[in-house]
C-alpha positions as CSV (number, residue, x, y, z in Angstrom):
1,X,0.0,0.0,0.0
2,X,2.8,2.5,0.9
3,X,4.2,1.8,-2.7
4,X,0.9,3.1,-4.6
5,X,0.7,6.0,-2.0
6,X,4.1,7.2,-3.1
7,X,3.2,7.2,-6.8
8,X,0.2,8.9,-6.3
9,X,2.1,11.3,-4.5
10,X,4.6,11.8,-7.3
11,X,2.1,11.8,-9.8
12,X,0.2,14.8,-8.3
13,X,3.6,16.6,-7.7
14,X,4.4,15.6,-11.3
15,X,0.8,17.7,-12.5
16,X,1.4,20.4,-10.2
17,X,4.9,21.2,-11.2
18,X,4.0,21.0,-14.7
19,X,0.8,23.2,-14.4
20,X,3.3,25.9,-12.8
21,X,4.4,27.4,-16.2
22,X,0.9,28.4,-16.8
23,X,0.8,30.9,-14.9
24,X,4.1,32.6,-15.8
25,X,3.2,32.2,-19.8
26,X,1.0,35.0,-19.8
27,X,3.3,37.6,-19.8
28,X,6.3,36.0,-21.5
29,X,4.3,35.0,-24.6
30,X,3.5,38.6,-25.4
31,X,7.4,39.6,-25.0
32,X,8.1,36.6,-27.3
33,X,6.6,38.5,-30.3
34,X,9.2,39.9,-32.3
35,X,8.5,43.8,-32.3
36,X,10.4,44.1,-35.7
37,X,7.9,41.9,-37.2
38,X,6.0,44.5,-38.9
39,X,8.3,47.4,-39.2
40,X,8.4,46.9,-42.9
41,X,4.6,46.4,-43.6
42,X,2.5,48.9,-45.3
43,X,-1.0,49.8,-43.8
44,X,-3.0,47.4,-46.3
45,X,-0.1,44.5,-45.2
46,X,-1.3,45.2,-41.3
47,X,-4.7,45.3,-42.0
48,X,-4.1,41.9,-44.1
49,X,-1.8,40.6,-41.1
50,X,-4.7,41.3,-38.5
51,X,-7.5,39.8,-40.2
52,X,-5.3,36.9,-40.2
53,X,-4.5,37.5,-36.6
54,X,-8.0,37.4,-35.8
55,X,-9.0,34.8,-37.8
56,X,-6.5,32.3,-36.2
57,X,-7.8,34.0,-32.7
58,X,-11.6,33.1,-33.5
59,X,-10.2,29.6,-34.5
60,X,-8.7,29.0,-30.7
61,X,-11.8,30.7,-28.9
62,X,-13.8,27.8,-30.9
63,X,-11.1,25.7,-30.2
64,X,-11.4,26.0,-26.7
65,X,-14.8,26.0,-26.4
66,X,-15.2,22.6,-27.3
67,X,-12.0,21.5,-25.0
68,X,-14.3,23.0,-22.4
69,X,-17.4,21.1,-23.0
70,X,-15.4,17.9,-22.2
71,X,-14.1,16.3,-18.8
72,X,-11.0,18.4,-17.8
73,X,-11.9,20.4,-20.4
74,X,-10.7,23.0,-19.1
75,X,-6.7,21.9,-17.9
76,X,-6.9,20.5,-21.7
77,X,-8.1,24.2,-22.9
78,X,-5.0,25.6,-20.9
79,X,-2.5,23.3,-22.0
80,X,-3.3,23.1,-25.2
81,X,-4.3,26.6,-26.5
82,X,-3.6,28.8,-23.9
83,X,0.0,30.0,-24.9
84,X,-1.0,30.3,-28.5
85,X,-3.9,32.3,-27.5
86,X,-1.7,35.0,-25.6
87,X,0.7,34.8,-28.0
88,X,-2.4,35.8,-31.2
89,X,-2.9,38.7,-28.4
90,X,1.0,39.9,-28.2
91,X,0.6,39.6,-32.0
92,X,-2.9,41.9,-32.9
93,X,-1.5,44.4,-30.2
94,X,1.9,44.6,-32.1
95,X,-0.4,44.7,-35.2
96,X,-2.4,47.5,-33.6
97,X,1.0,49.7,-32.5
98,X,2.6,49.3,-35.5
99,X,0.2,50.7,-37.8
100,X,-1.0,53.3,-34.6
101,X,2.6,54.6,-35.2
102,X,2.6,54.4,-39.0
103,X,-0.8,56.1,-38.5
104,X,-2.6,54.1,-41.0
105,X,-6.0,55.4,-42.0
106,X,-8.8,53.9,-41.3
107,X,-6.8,51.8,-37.9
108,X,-7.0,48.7,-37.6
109,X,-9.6,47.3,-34.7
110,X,-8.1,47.4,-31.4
111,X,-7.6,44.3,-29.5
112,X,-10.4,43.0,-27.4
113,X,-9.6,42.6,-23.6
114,X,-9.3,38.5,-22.5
């Protein structure tokens, strides 16, 4: 019996430990976006480069959803889309400063709170 307590006990140590990154990835994904990216683009490029942007983001908010509906649905939703979701955010709001500062006409949409 002691042997199966000490393997559960590792395996929930396991989890938690590898849960821990989640909570650090929010801010480090965004810094991971290259901020030269879209120096070179012209405004019709970053309008082209947000729609994209936004399309991928609509795809992972579906994504997710459906992760949701499921049991553990929601560690699956994490681990699975979570970093790629902040990471589509770091992007549109380098999208968004880029042509802000190139002061394309008409901006593109600002990105919507998570």
């Amino acid at each position: 019996m002691d042997g199966r307590l000490v393997r559960l006990c590792f395996g929930v140590l396991g989890l938690a430990l590898s849960l821990l990154p989640i909570g650090c990835a929010s801010q480090l994904d965004a810094a991971l976006v290259d901020p030269a990216k879209y120096d070179y683009h012209n405004c019709v490029q970053l309008a082209g480069a947000m729609k994209g942007a936004e399309s991928r983001q609509q795809e992972l908010v579906d994504l997710k959803t459906r992760a949701e509906k499921s049991t553990a649905g929601g560690v699956v939703s994490a681990l699975t889309y979570g970093a790629e979701y902040r990471s589509i955010q770091g992007e549109m709001q380098l999208i968004e400063d880029v042509a802000k500062r190139k002061q394309c006409e008409p901006p593109v949409k600002p990105v919507p709170p998570i």
